[in-house]
C-alpha positions as a Markdown table, in Angstrom:
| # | Residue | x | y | z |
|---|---|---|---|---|
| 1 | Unk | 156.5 | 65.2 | 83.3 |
| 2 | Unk | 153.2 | 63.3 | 84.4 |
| 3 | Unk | 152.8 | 65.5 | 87.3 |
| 4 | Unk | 153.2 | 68.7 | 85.1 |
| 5 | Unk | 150.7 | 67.5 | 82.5 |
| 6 | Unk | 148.5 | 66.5 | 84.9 |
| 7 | Unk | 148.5 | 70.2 | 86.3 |
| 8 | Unk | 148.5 | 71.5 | 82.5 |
| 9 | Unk | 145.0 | 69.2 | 82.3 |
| 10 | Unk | 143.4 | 70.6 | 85.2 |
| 11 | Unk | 144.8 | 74.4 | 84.3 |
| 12 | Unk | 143.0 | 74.0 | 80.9 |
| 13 | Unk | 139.9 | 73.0 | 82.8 |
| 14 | Unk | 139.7 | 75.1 | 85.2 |
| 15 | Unk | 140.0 | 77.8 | 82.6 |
| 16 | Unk | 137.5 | 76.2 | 80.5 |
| 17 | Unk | 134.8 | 77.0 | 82.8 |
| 18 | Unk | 132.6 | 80.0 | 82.1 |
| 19 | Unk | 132.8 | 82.8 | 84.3 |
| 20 | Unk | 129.9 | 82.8 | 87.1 |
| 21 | Unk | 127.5 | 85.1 | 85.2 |
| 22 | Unk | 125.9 | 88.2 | 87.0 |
| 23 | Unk | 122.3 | 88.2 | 87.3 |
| 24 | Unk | 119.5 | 89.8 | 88.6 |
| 25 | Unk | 115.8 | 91.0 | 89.0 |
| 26 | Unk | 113.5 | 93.8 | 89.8 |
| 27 | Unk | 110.0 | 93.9 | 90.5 |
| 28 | Unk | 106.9 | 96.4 | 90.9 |
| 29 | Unk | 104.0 | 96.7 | 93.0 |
| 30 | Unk | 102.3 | 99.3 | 91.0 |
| 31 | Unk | 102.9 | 103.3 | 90.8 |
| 32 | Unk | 100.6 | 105.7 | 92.8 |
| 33 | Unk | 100.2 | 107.0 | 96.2 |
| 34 | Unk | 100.4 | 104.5 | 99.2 |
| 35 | Unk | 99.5 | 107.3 | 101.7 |
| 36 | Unk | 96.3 | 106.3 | 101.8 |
| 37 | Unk | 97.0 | 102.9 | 103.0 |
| 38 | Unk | 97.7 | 101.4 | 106.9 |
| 39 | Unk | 101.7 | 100.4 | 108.0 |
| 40 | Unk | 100.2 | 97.0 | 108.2 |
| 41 | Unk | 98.6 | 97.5 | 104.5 |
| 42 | Unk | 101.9 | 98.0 | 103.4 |
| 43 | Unk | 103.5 | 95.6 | 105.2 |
| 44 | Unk | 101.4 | 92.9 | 103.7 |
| 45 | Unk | 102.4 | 94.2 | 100.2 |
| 46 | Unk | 106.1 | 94.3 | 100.9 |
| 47 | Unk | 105.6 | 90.6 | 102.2 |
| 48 | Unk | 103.8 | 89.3 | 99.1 |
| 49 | Unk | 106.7 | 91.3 | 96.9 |
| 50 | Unk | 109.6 | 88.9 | 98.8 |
| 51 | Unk | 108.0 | 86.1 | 98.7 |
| 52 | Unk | 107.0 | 87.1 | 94.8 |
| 53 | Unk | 111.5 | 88.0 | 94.2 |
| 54 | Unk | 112.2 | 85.0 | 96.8 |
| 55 | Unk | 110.5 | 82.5 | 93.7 |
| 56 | Unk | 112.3 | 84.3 | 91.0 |
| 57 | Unk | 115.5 | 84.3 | 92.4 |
| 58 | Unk | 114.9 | 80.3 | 93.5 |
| 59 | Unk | 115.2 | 79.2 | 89.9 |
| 60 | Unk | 118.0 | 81.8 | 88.9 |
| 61 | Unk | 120.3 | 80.7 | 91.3 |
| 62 | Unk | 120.1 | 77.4 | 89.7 |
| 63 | Unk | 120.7 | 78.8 | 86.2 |
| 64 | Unk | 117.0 | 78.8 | 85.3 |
| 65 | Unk | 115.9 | 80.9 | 82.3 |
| 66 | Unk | 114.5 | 84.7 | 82.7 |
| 67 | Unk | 110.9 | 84.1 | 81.3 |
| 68 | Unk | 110.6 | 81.6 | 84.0 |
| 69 | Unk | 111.5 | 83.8 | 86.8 |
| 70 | Unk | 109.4 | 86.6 | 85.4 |
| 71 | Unk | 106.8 | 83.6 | 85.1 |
| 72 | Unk | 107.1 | 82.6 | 88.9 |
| 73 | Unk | 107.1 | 86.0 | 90.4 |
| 74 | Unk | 104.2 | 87.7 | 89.1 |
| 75 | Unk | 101.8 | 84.6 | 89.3 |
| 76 | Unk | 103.2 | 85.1 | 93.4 |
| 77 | Unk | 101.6 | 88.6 | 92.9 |
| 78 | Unk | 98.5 | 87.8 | 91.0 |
| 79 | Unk | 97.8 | 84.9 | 93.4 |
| 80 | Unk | 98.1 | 87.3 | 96.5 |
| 81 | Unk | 95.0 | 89.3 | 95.7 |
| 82 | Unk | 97.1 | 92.4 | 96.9 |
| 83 | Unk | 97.8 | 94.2 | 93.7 |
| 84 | Unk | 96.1 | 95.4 | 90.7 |
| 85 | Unk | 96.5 | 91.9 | 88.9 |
| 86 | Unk | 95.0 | 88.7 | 89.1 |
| 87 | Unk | 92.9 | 87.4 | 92.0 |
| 88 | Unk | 92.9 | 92.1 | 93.0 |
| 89 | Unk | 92.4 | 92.8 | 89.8 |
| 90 | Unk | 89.8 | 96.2 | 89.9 |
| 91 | Unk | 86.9 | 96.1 | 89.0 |
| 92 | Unk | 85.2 | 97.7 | 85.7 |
| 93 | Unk | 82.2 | 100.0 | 85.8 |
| 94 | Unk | 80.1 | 96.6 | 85.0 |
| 95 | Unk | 81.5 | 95.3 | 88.3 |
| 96 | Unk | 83.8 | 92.6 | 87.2 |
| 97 | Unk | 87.4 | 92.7 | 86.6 |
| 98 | Unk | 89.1 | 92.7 | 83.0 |
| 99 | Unk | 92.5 | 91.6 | 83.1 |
| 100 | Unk | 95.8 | 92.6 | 80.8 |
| 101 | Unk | 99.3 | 90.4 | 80.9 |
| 102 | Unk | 102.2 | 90.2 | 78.7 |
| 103 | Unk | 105.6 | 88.8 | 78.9 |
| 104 | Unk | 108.4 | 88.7 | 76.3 |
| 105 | Unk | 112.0 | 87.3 | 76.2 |
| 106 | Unk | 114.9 | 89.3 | 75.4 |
| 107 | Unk | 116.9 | 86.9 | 73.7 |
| 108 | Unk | 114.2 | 86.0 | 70.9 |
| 109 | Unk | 112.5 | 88.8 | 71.0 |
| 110 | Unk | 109.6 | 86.6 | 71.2 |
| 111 | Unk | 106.2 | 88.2 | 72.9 |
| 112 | Unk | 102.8 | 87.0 | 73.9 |
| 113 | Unk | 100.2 | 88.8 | 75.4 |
| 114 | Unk | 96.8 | 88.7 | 76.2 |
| 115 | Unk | 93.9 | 91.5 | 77.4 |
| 116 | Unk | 90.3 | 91.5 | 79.0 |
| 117 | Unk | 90.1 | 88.3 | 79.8 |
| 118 | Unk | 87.8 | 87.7 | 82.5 |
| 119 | Unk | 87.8 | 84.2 | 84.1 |
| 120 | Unk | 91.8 | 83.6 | 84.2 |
| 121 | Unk | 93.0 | 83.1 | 87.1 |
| 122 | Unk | 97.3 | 83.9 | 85.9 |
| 123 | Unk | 96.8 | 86.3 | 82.9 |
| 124 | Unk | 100.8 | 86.3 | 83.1 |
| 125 | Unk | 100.8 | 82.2 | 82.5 |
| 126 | Unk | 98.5 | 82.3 | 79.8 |
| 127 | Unk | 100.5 | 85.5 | 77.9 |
| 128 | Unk | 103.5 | 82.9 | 77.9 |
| 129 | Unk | 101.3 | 80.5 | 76.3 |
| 130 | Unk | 100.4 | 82.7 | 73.6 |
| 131 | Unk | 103.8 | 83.0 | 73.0 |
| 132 | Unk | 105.3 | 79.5 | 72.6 |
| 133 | Unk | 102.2 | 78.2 | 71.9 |
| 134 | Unk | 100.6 | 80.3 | 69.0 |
| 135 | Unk | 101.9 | 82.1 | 66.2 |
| 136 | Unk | 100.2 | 84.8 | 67.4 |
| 137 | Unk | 101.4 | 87.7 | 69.9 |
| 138 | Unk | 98.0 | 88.9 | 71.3 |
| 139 | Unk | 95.0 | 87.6 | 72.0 |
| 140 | Unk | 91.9 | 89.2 | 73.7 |
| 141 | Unk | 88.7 | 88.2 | 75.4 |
| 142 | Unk | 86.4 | 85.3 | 74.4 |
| 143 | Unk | 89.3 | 84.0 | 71.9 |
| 144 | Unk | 92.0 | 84.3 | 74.4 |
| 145 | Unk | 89.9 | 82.4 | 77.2 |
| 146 | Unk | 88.8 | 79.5 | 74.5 |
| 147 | Unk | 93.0 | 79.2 | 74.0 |
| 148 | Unk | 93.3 | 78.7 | 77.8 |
| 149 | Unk | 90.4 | 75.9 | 77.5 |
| 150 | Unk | 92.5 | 74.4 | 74.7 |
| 151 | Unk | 95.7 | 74.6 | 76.7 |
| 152 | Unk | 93.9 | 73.1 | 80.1 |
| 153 | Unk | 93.3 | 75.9 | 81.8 |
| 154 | Unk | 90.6 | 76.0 | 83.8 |
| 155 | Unk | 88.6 | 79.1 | 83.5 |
| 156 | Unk | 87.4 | 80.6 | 87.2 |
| 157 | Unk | 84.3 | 81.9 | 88.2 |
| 158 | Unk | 84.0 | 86.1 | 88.8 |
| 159 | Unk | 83.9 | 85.5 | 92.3 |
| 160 | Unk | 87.3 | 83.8 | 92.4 |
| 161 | Unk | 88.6 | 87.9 | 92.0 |
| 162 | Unk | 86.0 | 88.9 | 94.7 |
| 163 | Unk | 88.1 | 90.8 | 97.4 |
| 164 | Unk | 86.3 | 92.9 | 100.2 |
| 165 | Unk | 88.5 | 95.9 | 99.3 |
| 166 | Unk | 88.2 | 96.2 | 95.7 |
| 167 | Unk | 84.2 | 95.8 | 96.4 |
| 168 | Unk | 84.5 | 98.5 | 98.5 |
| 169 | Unk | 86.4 | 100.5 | 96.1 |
| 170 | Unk | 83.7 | 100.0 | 93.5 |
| 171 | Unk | 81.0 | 100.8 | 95.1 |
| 172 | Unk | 82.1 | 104.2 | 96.3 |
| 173 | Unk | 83.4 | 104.8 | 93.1 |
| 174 | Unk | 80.2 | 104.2 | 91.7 |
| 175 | Unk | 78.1 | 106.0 | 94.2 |
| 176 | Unk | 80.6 | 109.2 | 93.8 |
| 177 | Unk | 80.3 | 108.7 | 89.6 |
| 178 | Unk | 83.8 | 108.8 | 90.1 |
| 179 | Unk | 85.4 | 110.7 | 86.7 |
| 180 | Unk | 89.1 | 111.2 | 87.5 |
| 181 | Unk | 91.3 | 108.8 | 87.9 |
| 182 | Unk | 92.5 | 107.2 | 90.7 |
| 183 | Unk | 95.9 | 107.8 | 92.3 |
| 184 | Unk | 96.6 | 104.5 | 93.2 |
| 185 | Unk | 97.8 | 101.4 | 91.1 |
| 186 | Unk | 98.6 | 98.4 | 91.3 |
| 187 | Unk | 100.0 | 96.7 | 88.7 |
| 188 | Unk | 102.8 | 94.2 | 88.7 |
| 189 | Unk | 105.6 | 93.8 | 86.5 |
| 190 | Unk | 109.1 | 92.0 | 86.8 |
| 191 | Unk | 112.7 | 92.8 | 84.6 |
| 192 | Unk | 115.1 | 89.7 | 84.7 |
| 193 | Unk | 119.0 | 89.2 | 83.9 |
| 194 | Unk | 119.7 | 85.2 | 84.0 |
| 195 | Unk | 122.4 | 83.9 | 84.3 |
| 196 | Unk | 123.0 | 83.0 | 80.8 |
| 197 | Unk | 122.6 | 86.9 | 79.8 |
| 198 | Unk | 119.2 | 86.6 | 78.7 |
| 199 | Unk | 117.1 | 89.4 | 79.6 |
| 200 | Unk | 113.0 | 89.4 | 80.4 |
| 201 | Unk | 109.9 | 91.1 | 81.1 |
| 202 | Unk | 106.4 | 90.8 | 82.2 |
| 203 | Unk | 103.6 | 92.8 | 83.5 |
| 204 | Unk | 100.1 | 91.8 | 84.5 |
| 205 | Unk | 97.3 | 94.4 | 85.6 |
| 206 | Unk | 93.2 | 95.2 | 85.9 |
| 207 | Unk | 93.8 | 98.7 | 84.7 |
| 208 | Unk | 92.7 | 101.5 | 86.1 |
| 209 | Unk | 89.5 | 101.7 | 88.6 |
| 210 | Unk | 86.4 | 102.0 | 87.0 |
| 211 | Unk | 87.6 | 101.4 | 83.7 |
| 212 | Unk | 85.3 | 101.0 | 80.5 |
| 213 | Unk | 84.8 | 97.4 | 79.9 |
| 214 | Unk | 86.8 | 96.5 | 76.6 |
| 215 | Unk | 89.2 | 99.3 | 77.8 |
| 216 | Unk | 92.8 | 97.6 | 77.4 |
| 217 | Unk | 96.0 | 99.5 | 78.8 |
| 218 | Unk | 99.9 | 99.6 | 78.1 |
| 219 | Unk | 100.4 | 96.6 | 80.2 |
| 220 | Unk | 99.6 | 94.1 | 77.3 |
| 221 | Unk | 101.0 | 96.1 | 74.6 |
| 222 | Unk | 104.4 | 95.1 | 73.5 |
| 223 | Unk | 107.1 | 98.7 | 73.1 |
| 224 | Unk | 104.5 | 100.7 | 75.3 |
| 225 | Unk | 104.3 | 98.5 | 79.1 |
| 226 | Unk | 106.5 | 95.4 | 78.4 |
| 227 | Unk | 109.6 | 94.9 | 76.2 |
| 228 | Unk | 112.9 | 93.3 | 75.9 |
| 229 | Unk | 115.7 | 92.9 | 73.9 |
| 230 | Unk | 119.2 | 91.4 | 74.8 |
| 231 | Unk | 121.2 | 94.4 | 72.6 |
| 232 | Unk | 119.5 | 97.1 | 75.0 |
| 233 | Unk | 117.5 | 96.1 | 78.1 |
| 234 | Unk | 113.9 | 95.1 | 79.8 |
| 235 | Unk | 111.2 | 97.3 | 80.8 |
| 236 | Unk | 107.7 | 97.1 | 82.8 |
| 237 | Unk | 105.8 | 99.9 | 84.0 |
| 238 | Unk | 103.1 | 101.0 | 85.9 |
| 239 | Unk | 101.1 | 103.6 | 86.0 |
| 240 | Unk | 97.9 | 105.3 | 83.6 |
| 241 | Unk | 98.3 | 103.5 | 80.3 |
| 242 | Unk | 96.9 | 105.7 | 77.6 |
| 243 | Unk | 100.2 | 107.9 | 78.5 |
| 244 | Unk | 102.5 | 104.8 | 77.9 |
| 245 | Unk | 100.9 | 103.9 | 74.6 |
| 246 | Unk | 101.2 | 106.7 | 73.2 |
| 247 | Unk | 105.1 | 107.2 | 74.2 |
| 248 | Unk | 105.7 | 103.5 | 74.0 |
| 249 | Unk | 107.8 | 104.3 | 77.1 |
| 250 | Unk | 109.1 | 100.6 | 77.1 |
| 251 | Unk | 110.5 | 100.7 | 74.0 |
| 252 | Unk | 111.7 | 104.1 | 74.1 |
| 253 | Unk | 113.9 | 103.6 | 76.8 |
| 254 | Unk | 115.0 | 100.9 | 75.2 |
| 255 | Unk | 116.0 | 102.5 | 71.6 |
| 256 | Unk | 118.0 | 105.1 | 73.6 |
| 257 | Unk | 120.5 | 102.8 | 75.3 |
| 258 | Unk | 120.9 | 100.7 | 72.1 |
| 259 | Unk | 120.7 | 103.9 | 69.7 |
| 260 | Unk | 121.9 | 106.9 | 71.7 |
| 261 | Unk | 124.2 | 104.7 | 73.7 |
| 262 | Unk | 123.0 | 106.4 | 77.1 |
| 263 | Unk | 122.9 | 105.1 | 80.5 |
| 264 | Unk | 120.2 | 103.3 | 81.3 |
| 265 | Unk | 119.0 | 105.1 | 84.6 |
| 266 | Unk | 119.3 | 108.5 | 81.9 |
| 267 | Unk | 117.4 | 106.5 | 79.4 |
| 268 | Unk | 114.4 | 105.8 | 81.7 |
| 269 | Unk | 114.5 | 109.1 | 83.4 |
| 270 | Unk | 114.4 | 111.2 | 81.0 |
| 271 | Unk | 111.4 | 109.4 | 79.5 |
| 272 | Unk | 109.6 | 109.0 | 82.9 |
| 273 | Unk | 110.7 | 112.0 | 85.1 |
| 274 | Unk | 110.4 | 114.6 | 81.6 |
| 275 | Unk | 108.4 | 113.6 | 78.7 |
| 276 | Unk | 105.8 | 111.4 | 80.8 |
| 277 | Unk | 106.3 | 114.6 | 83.3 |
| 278 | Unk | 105.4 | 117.1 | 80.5 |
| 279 | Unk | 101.9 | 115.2 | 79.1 |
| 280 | Unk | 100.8 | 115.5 | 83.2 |
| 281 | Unk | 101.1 | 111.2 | 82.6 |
| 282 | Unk | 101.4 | 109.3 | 86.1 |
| 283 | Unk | 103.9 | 106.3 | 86.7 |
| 284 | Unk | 107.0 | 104.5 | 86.6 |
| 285 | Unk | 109.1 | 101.9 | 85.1 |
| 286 | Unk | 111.4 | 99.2 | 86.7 |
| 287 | Unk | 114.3 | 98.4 | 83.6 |
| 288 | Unk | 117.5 | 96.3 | 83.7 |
| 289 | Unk | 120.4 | 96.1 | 81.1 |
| 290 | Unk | 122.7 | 93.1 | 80.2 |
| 291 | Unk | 125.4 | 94.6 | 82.3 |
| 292 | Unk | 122.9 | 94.6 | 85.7 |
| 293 | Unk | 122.4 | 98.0 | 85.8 |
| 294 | Unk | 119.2 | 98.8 | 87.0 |
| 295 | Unk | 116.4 | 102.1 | 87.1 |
| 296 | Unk | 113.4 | 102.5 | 88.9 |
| 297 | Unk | 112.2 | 106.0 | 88.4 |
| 298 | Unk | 108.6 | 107.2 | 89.2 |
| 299 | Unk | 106.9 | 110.2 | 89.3 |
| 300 | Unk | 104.1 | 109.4 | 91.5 |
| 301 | Unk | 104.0 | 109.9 | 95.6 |
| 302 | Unk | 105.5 | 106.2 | 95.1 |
| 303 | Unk | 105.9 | 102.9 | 94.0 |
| 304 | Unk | 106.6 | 99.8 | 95.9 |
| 305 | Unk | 109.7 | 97.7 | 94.3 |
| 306 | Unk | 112.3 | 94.8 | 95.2 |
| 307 | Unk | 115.7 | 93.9 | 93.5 |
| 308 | Unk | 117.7 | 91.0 | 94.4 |
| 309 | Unk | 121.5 | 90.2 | 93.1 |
| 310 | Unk | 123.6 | 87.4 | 92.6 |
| 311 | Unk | 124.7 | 88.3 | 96.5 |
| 312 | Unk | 120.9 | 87.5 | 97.7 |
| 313 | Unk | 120.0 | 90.2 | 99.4 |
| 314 | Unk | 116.5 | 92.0 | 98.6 |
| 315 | Unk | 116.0 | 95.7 | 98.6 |
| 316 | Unk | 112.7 | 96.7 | 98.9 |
| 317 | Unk | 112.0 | 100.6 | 98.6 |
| 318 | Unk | 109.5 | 103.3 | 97.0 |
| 319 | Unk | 106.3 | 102.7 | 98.9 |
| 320 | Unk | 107.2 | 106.7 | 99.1 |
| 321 | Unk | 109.8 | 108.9 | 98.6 |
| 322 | Unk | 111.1 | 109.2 | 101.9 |
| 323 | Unk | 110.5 | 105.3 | 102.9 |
| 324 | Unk | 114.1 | 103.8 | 103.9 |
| 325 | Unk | 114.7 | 100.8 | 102.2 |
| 326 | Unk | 114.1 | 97.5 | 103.9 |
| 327 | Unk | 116.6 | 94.1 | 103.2 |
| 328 | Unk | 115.3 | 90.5 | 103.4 |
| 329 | Unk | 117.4 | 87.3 | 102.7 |
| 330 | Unk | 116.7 | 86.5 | 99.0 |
| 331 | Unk | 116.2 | 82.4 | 100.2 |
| 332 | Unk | 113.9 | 81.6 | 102.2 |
């Protein structure tokens, strides 16, 4: 009888244990065309993107919340001085980069964002801190810098964003009195599933090349670049802004799967690969659902993007159309 109740005990505890939880993430280089650049060019992107998923999926394994995984991979972006965001953030037609971030968890539906700010180093760190810190969900400029001050953050000089090739860019942009846009982005944006079932998202850009100084994009704005909600899914893009506020293409992915009850790869095509089609507006989005399910759809000549699973393996793909996918161990 001892022996059966014992079993009994350890049956009921066993059982007791949750299920292990399926979790996930997805990440972004930016939306545009990467013909333009060298093998090794893209090589050091893809590198900056594993080591970027590597740190997000370090603290999901463990059980670690979403927002902190979106947290930790971007500021691996922004730190690289690869992408459209942070320390390669480009550069305004004043010479001097102004920089959008927003992040927002899925579970709350809590958001903070902040744009044109000009002497942060993680725009993406200091959009969380907007939102656990104020009441507020955006702040911009000279008010969202003097936050960072009050938080500790140590404002940089414009030379910490000085990079050879964004330079470079500017100053044949200028010389050409460039007036289209450019084809290539950069942005950076991440989608998380924890392991709790909490979805996330965060994107972090300069905007577009040559931009009007004040000019603010879709990364920052909360339904049109970055959004989340636990009873749908989580949703950054990339690509030319004005396009994706006006659509709020986030959120409208978004309200179909909750609303129209659609896949979500349907739910983001249709919005990114017909309506965005339609208005000749350029870019992508990388979304995630609660069940895992993830789309990446783009209608550029590409856009560079890793996923890693509960299994650990990174996919990295999109730097064009034809590009085969390339795996990496998610630990390093």
């Amino acid at each position: 009888m001892k022996k059966l109740g014992l079993v009994l005990i350890l049956a009921v505890s066993v059982a007791a244990q949750p299920p292990a939880r399926n979790f996930g993430m997805v990440i972004h280089g930016g939306a545009g065309n990467y013909d333009s650049m060298t093998a090794e060019q893209i090589g050091q992107r893809r590198d900056a993107m594993t080591k970027a998923i590597q740190a997000g999926y370090a603290i999901l394994k463990r059980g670690g919340a979403s927002l902190d995984a979106v947290e930790a991979a971007i500021r691996v972006m922004e730190d690289s001085g690869l992408f459209d965001s942070g320390r390669g953030a480009y550069y305004t037609k004043d010479g001097v980069p102004e920089m959008d971030a927003a992040i927002m968890d899925g579970r709350t539906l809590a958001a903070g964002s902040v744009a044109s700010v000009q002497h942060i180093a993680n725009p993406i760190h200091l959009a969380r801190l907007v939102m656990e810190k104020t009441p507020h969900v955006l702040l911009v400029g000279a008010g969202a810098e003097e936050f960072a001050k009050s938080q500790g953050i140590e404002l940089v000089s414009p030379y910490y964003f000085y990079t050879e090739r964004e330079w470079n860019r500017f100053q044949k942009a200028k010389e050409a009195a460039e007036k289209k846009k450019s084809s290539e982005h950069g942005t950076v944006g991440a989608v998380v599933l924890d392991q709790a079932g909490n979805l996330a998202a965060g994107t972090s850009t300069g905007g577009t090349v040559m931009k009007m100084p004040g000019r603010v994009g879709d990364s920052p704005i909360i339904g049109a670049g970055t959004y989340a909600n636990n009873l749908s899914c989580a949703v950054s893009g990339t690509g030319t802004g004005e396009f994706y506020m006006r659509n709020v293409v986030a959120s409208d992915i978004c309200a179909r799967v909750r609303y129209l009850h659609v896949p979500l790869e349907q739910a983001a095509d249709d919005v990114v690969m017909k309506e965005l089609v339609e208005q000749h507006g350029d870019g992508g989005v990388i979304a995630m659902d609660r069940q895992g399910n993830v789309a990446t759809p783009f209608n550029t000549a590409g856009m560079m993007t890793a996923t890693v699973r509960a299994d650990g393996v990174i996919t990295l793909r999109g730097w064009n159309k034809s590009a085969k996918p390339v795996t990496a161990p998610a630990e390093k």
